[in-house]
N, C-alpha and C positions, 0 to 999 in steps of 0.2 A: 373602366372605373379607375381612377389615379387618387392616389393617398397623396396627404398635403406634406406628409413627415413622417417619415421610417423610427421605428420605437428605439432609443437611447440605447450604447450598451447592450445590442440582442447575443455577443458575440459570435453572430453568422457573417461568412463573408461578403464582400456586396454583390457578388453573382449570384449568389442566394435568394438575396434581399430583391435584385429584379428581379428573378425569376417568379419568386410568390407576390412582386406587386404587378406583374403580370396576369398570371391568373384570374385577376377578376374576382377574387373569391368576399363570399358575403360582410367580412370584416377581417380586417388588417390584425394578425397576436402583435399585442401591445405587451403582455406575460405570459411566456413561452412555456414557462411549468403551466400556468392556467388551463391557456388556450388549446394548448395541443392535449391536453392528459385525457380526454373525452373521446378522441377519435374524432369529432366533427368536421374537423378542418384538413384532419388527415384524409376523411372520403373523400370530401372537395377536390381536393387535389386531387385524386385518382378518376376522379369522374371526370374531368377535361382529358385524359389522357386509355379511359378507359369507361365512355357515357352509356355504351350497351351494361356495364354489369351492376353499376353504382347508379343510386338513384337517391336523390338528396334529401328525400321524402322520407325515405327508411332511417336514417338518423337524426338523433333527437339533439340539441344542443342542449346539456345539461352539466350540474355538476356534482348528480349521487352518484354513490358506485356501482347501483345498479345500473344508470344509464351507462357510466363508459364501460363494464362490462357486455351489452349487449350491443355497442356501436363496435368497440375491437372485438367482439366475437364474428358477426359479418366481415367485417375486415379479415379475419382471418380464413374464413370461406373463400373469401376474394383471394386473396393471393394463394391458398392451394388452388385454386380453379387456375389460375394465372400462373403459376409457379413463379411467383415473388418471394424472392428469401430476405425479406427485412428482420434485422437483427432481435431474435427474441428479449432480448437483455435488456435492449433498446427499451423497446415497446413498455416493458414491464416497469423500467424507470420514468418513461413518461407517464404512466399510469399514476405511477404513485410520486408524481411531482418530483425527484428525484432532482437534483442540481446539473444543471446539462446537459440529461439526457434528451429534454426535447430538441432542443440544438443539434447535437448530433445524431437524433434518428430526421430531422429534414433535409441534414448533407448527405445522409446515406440515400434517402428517397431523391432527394433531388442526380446526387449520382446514376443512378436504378435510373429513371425516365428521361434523363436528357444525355447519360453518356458523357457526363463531365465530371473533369478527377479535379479535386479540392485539395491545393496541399496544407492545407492545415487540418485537417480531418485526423481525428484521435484516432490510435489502434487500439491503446488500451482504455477499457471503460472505470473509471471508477467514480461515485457518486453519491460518495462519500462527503463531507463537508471539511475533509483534510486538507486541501489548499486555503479555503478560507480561514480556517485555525492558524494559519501558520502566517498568516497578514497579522493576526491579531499581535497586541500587548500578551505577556504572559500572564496579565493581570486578570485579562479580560477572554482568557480560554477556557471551553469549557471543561465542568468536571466531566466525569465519569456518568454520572447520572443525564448530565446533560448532554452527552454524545449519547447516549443511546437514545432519549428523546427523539435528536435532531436527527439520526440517521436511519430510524423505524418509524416508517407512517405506521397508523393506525391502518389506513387500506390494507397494508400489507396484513397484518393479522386476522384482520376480517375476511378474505381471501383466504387464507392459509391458518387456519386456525390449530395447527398440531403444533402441540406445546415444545416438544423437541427440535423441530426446525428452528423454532422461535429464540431459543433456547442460545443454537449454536451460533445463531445473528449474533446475541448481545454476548456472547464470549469474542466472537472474532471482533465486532467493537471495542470492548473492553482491553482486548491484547493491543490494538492500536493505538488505542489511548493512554495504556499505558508505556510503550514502545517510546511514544511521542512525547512521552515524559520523563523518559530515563534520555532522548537524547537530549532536554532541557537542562537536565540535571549535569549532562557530560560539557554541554557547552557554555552553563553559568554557575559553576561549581561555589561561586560566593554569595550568589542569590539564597543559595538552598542551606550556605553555615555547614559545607562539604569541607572538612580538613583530609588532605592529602594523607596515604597511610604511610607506613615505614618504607615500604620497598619506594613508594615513587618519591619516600624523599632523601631515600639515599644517591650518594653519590654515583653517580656514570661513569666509568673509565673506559674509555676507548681502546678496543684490542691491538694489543705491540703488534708492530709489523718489522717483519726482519729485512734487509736491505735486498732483497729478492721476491720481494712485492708481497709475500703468504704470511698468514696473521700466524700467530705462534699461540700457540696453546698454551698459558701458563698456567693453568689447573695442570700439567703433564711435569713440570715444574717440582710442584710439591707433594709427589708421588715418588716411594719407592722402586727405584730401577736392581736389577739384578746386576752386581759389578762381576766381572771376568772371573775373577775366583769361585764364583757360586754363592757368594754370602749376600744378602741382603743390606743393603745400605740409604741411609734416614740423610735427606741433606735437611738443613736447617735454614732457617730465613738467613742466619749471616754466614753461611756459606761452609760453618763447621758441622765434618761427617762425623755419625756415630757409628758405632760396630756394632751385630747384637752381642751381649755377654751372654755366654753358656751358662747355668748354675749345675752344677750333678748333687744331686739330691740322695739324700742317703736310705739305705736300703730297714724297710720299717721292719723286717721280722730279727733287725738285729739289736734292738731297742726290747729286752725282758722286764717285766715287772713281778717284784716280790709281793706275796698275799702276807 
């Protein structure tokens, strides 16, 4: 079977892209978040390379989450029976549509069955909608309220409904979004009516260097040093010493008062 046109934009590479127009498989992902989140196309592919344990009859092509829960639960049979280590993180982002994770959980499958390294293949996962925020206008980024929207399916809660895990999602969102707005703030400090404080607008002086290349400390400068005598000595900004004065004070029980 030969497709007329490979889907716009999959961000797979084209050995990829033959490899699955190869396969034969029942239809070509045109929407990689869609297509793959169900598990159905992921059997497919397992089933050319492994037809005794996959049988294409046992998954349903759907899109509740009960179906892809029970297509990736045999999947998951399959690969303990097989000892296949596809990446759990993976799986779990393409489940819940995540941004690229289906992408790279099919360079990792595709690596796993045919033995070939991808050099563009992510180490770190994240799927999150932070690169896409950072294309945007500042105008047109979201709040707070809408990062957590955009970065929590509803699957994921349904799935995992303890209020505490849930909880720690939308803090660690939150911290990033706000992160991502302190460094807006640091790099258009006019956009946001940011006046510079005291200290950054005071002057800079450059520390003296003495003709022996070592900066010289002149905070050491205007500090009292001990001179050879033992007395303590004050220099002054123009360069006149003071002495300390002694006072002798006088002896109070020699001071009587008449009643």
């Amino acid at each position: 079977m030969s497709y007329s046109h490979a889907p716009k934009r999959t961000g797979l590479p084209r050995a990829v892209l033959r490899w699955l127009q190869s396969l034969d498989l029942s239809f070509f992902p045109r929407n990689f978040r869609r297509d793959f989140s169900n598990g159905y196309l992921i059997a497919e592919i397992f089933s050319w390379y492994y037809p005794e344990d996959i049988h294409s009859h046992s998954y349903e092509n759907g899109a509740s989450l009960a179906t892809k829960l029970s297509n990736w639960s045999q999947l998951g049979q399959f690969f303990s029976r097989r000892k296949l280590k596809p990446v759990q993180e993976l799986i779990d982002g393409t489940i819940h549509c995540k941004p690229g994770a289906a992408e790279i959980l099919v360079q990792d499958i595709y690596s796993m069955l045919t033995n070939g390294r991808i050099k563009n293949i992510q180490d770190e996962v994240d799927f999150t909608d932070h690169y896409y925020q950072e294309q945007l206008p500042m105008v047109a980024r979201s709040t707070a309220s809408k990062a957590i929207k955009n970065n929590i399916k509803l699957t994921e809660i349904m799935i995992e409904p303890n209020i505490n895990k849930n909880r720690q999602k939308v803090n660690a969102i939150i911290n990033m979004h706000m992160q991502q707005r302190l460094v807006e703030r640091e790099e258009n400090p006019k956009r946001f009516n940011i006046k510079p404080s005291l200290a950054e607008r005071a002057v800079r002086r450059p520390a003296a260097v003495d003709p022996s290349g070592s900066v010289v400390n002149i905070k050491r400068e205007k500090l009292s040093f001990i001179s050879n005598q033992g007395r303590p000595e004050i220099r002054g900004k123009s360069g006149v010493h003071f002495k300390e004065i002694q006072v002798k004070q006088a002896d109070r029980c020699s001071f009587t008062v008449d009643v």
